[in-house]
Residue frames relative to the residue before (quaternion, step in Angstrom):
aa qw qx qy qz dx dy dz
X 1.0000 0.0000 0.0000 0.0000 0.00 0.00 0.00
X 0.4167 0.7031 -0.3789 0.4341 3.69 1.30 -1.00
X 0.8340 0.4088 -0.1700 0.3292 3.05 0.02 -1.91
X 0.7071 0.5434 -0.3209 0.3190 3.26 1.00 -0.72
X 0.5432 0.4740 -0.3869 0.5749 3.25 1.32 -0.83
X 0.7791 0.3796 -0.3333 0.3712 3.59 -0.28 -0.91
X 0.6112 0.2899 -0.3756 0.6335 4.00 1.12 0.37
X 0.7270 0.4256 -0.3095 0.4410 3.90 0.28 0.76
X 0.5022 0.4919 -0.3261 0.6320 3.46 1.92 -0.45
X 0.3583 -0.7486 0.4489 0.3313 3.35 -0.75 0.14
X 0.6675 -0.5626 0.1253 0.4715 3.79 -0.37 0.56
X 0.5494 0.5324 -0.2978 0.5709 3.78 1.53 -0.84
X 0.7664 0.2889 -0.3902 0.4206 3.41 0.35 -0.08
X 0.5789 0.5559 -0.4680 0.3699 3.71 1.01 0.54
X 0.2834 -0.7654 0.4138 0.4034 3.50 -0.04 0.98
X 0.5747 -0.6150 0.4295 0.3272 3.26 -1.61 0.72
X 0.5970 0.5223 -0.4137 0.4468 3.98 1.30 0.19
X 0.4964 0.5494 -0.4952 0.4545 3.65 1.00 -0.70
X 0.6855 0.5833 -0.2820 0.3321 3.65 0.80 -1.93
X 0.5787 0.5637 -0.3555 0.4701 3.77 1.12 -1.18
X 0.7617 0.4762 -0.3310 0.2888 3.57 0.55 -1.49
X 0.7433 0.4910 -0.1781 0.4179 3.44 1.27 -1.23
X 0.4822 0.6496 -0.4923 0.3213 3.66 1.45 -0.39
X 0.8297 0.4099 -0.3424 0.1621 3.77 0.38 -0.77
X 0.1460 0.9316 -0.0644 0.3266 2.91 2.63 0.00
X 0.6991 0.4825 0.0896 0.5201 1.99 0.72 -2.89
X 0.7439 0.3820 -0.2254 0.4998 3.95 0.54 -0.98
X 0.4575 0.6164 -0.4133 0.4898 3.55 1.19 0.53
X 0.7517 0.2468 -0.1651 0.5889 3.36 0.58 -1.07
X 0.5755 0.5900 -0.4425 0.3533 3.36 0.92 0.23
X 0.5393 0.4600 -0.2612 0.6553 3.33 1.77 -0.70
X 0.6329 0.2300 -0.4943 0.5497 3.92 0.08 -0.03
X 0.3651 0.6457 -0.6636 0.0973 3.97 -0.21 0.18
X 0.5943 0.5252 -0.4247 0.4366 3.83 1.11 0.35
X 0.6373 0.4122 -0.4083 0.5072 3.67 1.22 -0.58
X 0.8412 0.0031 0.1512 0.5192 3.33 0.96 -1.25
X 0.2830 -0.8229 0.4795 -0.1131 2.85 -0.23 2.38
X 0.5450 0.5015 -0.5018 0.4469 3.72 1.19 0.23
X 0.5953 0.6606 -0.2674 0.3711 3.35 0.90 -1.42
X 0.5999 0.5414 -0.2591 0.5290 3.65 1.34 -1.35
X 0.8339 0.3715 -0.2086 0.3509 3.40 0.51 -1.01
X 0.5582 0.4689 -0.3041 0.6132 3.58 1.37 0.00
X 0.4734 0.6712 -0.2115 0.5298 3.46 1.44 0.18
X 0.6575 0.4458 -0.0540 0.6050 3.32 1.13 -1.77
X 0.5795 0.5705 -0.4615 0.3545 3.43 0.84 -0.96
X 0.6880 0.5562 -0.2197 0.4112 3.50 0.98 -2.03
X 0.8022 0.3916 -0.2350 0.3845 3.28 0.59 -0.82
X 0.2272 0.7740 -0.3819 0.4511 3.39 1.44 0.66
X 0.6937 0.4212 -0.1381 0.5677 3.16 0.42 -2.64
X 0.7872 0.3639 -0.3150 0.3855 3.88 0.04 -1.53
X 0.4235 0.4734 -0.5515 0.5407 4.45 1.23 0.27
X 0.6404 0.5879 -0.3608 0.3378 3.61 0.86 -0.21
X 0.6716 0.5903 -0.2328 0.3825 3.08 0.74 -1.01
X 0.6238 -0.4631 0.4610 0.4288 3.78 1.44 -0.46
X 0.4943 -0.6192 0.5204 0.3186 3.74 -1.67 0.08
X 0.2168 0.6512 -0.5923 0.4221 3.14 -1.48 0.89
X 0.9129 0.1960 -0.0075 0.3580 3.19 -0.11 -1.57
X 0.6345 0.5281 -0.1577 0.5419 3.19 1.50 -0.75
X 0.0774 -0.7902 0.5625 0.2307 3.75 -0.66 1.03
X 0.5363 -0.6877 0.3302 0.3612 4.14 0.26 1.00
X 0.7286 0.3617 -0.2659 0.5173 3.54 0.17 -1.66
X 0.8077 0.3554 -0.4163 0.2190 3.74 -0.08 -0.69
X 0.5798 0.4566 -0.3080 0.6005 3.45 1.48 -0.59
X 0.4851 0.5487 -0.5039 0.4579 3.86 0.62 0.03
X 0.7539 0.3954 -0.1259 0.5094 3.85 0.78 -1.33
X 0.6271 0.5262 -0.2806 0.5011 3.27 1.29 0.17
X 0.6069 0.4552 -0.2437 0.6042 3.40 0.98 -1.05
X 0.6297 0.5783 -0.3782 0.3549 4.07 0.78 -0.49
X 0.5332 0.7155 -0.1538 0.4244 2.87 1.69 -1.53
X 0.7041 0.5181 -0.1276 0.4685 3.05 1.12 -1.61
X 0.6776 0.4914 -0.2870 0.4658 3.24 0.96 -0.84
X 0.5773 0.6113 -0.2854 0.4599 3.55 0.93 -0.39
X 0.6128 0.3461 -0.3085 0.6400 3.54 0.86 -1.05
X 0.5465 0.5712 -0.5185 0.3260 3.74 0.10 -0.84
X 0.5972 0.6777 -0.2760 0.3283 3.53 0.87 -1.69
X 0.8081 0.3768 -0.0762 0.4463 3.13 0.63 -1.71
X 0.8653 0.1661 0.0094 0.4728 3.64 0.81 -1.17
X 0.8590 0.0370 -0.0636 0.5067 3.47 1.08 -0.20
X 0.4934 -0.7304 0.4078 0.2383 3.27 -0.13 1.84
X 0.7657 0.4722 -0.2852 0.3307 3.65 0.52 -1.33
X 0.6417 0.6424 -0.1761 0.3801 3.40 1.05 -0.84
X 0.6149 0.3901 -0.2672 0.6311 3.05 1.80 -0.51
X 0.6631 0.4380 -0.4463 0.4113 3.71 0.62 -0.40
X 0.4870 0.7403 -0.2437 0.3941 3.63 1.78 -0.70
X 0.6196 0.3916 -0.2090 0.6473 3.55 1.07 -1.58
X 0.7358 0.4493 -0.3421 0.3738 3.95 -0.19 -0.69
X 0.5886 0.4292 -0.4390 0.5260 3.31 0.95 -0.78
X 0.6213 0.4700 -0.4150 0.4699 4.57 0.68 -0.68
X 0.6795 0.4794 -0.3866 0.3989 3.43 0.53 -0.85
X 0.5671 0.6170 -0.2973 0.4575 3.49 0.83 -1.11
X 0.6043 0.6224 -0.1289 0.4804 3.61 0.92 -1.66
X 0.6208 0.4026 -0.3321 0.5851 3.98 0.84 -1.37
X 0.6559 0.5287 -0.4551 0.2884 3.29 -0.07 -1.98
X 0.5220 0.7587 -0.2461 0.3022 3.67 0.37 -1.82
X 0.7596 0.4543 -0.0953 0.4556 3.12 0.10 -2.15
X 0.7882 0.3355 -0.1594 0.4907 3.56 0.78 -1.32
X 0.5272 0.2389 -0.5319 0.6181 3.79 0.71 0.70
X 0.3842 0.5255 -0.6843 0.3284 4.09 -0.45 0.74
């Protein structure tokens, strides 16, 4: 349900505290994305909108090595989860050639 609101709100209207509280959450189920690769990807979704929101909240290298991670299991076990991490990774890369 998270994910949906927070892909349907646009990113300026997510405050940037809700985003702070849920980012380390979010990098939980990002590290179980091997027990549970849905959870990872409904995860990835959120952390899409909150790559929106700008730096600050986001620590790069560790969610960078996560989201890879993620992309790997995606590969093997869960189609969305990889199209999920790539679309974030795609999203960082971006941000850091501005």
């Amino acid at each position: 349900l998270l994910s949906q609101v927070m892909t349907n709100v646009p990113a300026r209207e997510v405050p940037t505290s809700l985003a702070t509280a849920l980012y380390p959450k979010l990098l939980i189920y990002l590290r179980d994305a091997p027990e549970h690769p849905q959870l990872a990807f409904l995860a990835a979704r959120c952390v899409e909108v909150i790559l929106s929101l700008g730096d600050g909240i986001v620590e790069r290298s560790e969610l960078g090595e996560l989201l890879q991670t993620s992309i790997d299991i995606g590969s093997l076990y869960h189609v969305a989860l990889y199209r999920q991490a790539d679309i974030c990774i795609r999203k960082m890369k971006a941000e850091t050639v501005r």
